[in-house]
Every structure is written in C-alpha cells, then in structure tokens.
N, C-alpha and C positions, 0 to 999 in steps of 0.2 A: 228327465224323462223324454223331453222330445229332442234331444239331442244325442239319445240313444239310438231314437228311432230313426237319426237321421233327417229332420224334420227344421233344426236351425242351427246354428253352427256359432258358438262363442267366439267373441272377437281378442284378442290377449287381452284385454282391459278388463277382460270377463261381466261387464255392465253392459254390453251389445251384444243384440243376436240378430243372425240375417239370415234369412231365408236360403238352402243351398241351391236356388237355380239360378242358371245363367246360358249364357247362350250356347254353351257346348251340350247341355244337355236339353237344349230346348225342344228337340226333336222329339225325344222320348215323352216332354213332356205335353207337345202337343196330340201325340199317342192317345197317351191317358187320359187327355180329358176329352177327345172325340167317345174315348171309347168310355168314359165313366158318365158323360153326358150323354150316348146314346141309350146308356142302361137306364140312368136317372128317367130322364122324359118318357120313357116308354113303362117302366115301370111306376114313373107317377099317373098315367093315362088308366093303368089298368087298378091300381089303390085308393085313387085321390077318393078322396069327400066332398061334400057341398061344402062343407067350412075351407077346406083345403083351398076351392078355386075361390072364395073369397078372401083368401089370406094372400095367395097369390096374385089376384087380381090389385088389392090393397099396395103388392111389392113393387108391382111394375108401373102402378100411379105412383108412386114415392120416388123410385126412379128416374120414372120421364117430367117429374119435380126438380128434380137435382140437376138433371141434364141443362136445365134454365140459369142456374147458380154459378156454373163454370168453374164452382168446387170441386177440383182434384178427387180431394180426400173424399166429400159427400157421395160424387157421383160414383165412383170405385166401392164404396160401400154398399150403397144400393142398389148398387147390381151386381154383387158377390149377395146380398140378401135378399136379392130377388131369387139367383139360382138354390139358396137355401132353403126359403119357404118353396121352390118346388122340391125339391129331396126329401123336407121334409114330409110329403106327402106322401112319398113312397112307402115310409113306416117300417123303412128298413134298415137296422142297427149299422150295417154294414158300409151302404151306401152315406146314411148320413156321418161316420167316420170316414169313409176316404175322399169322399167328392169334396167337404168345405176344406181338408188338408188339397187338393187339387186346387183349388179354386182359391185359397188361401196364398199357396205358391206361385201362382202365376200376380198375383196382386202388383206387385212392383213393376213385372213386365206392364201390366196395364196403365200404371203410373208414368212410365217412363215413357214409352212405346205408341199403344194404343191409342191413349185419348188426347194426348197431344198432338196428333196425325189425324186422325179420325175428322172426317167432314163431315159440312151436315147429313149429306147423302148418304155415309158410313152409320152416322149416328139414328137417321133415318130408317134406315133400313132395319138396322136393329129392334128398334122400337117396333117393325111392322112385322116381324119375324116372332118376336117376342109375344106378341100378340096371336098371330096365327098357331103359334105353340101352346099358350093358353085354351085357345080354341078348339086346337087338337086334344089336350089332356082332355077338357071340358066335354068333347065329343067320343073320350076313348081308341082315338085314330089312333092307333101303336106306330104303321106304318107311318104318319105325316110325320109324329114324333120322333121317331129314327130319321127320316129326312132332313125334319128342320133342324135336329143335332149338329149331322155334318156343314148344313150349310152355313150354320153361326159358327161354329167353331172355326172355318174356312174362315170366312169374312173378316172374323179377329186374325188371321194367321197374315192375310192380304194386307191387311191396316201394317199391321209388327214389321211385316216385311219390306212393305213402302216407306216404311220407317228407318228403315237400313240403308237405302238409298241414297250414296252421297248428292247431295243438292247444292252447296256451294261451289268445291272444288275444281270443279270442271269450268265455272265459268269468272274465274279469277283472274286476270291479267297481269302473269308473273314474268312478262317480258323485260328484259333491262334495259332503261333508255338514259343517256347523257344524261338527263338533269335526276338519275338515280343517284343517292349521295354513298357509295358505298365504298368503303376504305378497308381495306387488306395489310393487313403487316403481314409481313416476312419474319420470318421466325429465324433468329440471330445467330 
C-alpha cells in the first residue's frame, strides 16, 4: 500500500524500505512542508483545545529532554511528535494524513543532515521558536503562526544547507614533496 502511493520504495532483497527522498527532489519537498506547515500551525490556532495546548506543551518538554541525550533516534522522534501532537489539533483528517507522511520523509534528512550540524545556537533557536508558536496557537495568532511556519522551516533548510558545505577539502595539503613515496610503473 505505501509503495503504491509512492511513500517507500522496496529494496531487491525486498526486506528493506527507504523513504523515496533525496536530494534531487529535496526542493519540492522543502515546498511542501513550508506549505503544509503553514496550514498546519494556523489551522491548529484556530481548532486547538485546552487539552490540545497541554498535549503540545507535554511534546516540546519531551523534546528539549531529548535534545540533553544527544540520541539521534530519541531527539528526531520528539520532534516529528512534537509537530504531530500539533496537527493533531487541527482535527483535520487531511492534514493529519499528509503532514506526519511530510515529516515522516524528511526524517533521514534530519538524521543525516540537520542535527549533526545544528549548534547550540541552531538548536536554541528552535526551542525558542517552538515555543513562541505554542504561544501563538495558545493565543489564536493565525498571522505569528504563518510567520513562525516559514521561519523554522528556513532555519532547518540553513542547517541542511551548511551541511553540504565542503569543510575538509579545501584545506588539505595535496602538494607533492621529495620525501612523498610515490611510485609509478610504466605500463609494458
């Protein structure tokens, strides 16, 4: 079923599935999640519940828990089920079928990418963002909620991208000197 949809892609051994994003199509899919993130937050502002911002409130303690741990796995978790329990609050069948598929897919990228690069200041930031979004739903601000959308989503995109950045390379010293040992045959 989800390999119909296009959703993960069997490996020949048919016992592995991997997610079909990579970096040719990463463009599109940072699209999608500005744009399924700006719907999400703004329509969680305008559905949530009391119970709602205490579930969320609960996500993003659990989170900046795990951010302590320096667990991969843990922290990637609860912060795809921090963005869950808000969607969840939207209470909309729609949103909460494509945004955890969204957020689902980018997972690896975050693995590889994001939180391996990410500083404190990155990591920081987030947390404070994270926060002021709560605040927003908590308050019904649609517009901060569309704001702070683009600007985490940005900020992950900033991290991804710094990530690409050759850092060794450049400063390597590939000069050949005398006591280089390097031997050449001649081909007979």
């Amino acid at each position: 079923m989800l390999s119909s949809e296009n959703l993960v892609t069997f490996l020949a051994n048919r016992t592995s599935i991997v997610t079909p994003h990579s970096m040719e199509n990463a463009n599109a899919y940072f699209d999608t999640l500005i744009l399924l993130s700006r719907a999400v937050f703004i329509n969680a502002a305008v559905e949530r519940s009391a119970k709602d911002i205490s579930r969320i409130k609960s996500a993003i303690n659990s989170y900046q828990e795990a951010l302590f741990t320096e667990d991969l796995y843990q922290i990637v978790t609860k912060d795809i089920n921090l963005k869950y329990s808000i969607c969840n609050s939207t209470n909309n069948y729609f949103y909460n079928k494509y945004y955890p598929n969204c957020l689902d897919s980018g997972r690896r990228m975050k693995w590889l990418h994001y939180y391996p690069e990410a500083t404190s200041t990155d990591l920081q930031k987030t947390i404070l963002d994270m926060q002021a979004l709560i605040t927003a739903i908590e308050d019904r601000d649609q517009s901060k909620c569309d704001q702070l959308a683009i600007s985490h989503v940005d900020s992950i995109i900033e991290v991804i991208q710094r990530s690409m950045v050759p850092s060794v390379s450049k400063t390597i010293d590939l000069t050949i000197t005398e006591s280089t040992n390097l031997q050449i045959r001649k081909s007979e």
